[in-house]
Steps between C-alpha positions, in 0.01 A plus 500: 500500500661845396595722765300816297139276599579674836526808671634621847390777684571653813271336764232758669242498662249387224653207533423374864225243435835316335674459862326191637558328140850601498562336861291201406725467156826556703434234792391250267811553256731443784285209642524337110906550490511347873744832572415785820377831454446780730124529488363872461094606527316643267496823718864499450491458122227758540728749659773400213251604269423878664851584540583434153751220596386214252404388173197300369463351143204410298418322194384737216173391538511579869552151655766568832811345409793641756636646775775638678555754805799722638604471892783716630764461818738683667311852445508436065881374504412178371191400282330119445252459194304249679203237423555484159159282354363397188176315473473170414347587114810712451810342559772409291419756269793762610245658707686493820829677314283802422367524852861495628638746271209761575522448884868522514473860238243578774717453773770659390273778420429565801788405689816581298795450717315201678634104495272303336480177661277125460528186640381230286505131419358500146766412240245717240511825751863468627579496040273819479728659806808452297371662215424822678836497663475353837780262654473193720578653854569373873199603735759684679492763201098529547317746724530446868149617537376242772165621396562337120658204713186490670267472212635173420333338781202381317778314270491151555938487495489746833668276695774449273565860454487565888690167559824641277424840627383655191835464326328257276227263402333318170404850358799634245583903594524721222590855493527766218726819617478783307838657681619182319374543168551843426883392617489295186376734303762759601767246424376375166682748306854421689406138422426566109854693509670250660415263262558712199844590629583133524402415164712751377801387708464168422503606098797709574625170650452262240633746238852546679525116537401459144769761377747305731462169396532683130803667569646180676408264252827470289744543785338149646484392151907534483523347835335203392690464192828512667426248725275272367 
């Protein structure tokens, strides 16, 4: 199914009566892939929706089709696209890409200078991260928010976070710095230079050793004949 079938919007609140369908969809996704999730009430998603922190998708003939909301720790230094859905008629369709790209434009929207952070154990999601430019981190490199710690609760791996004192647990960290990437940016240029300056050494290089071997050629050639 082609991506342009959808269309993303900024969640508001015309879109409330979603909420208890979007927390039914999420539970029983997790339920289905036999992974935890920190549960979250339609009131939540509600408020999500108000404050302009999350995207919904629809079909173009108006069926719901997607979610996604914004949470923020440590006063906006770090930022977590979180409960990412796609209904069941949906999936596999490249839906779930789109949603990711517009909530992580959305986030960084509105929070510019913030870490954007996940912790997931979908293969599909973790793929989708990568593209966007986040990087497999420790959870020491995550907020240390205990009120983001807390929300995991509901989670059904709580005890193995708590028992390996959140330092790590079946969900893979990612993180996407933008200190970090506009440090690459800066230093693409001295990279491309680099580069350029060492191809033109190295055909500065091979043209010396070819006028060498040139200009040696018949005093080896002499050698050899007086000797063998």
């Amino acid at each position: 199914m082609e991506q342009s079938f959808f269309k993303v919007n900024i969640a508001t609140e015309e879109h409330h009566d979603f909420a208890p369908l979007i927390c039914t969809e999420m539970e029983a996704s997790a339920k289905a892939r036999g992974i935890g999730i920190a549960k979250r009430s339609p009131e939540y998603l509600k408020q999500k929706m108000t404050e302009g922190k999350a995207v919904i998708a629809f079909s173009n003939l108006g069926e719901w089709a997607g979610f996604c909301y914004i949470e923020t720790w440590g006063h906006g230094q770090h930022v977590a696209n979180s409960g990412l859905i796609v209904s069941p008629h949906f999936r596999k369709g490249g839906l779930a890409k789109l949603i990711k790209r517009h909530i992580f434009e959305l986030s960084r929207a509105k929070y510019p200078e913030a870490k954007i952070f996940g912790l997931t154990t979908g293969l599909a999601v973790m793929k989708i991260n990568s593209e966007l430019g986040y990087e497999p981190v420790t959870y020491s490199e995550l907020t240390d928010d205990n009120a983001f710690w807390n929300g995991c609760q509901s989670c059904i791996n709580y005890e193995i976070l708590m028992s390996k004192e959140r330092k790590n647990c079946l969900c893979t960290a990612m993180l996407y710095d933008p200190a970090d990437q506009a440090n690459a940016i800066v230093n693409a240029p001295e990279i491309q230079v680099n580069k350029k300056r060492h191809t033109v050494l190295s055909k500065k290089w091979n043209k010396a050793r070819a006028r060498a071997l040139h200009l040696f050629k018949p005093r080896v050639e002499r050698i050899r004949a007086l000797f063998f």
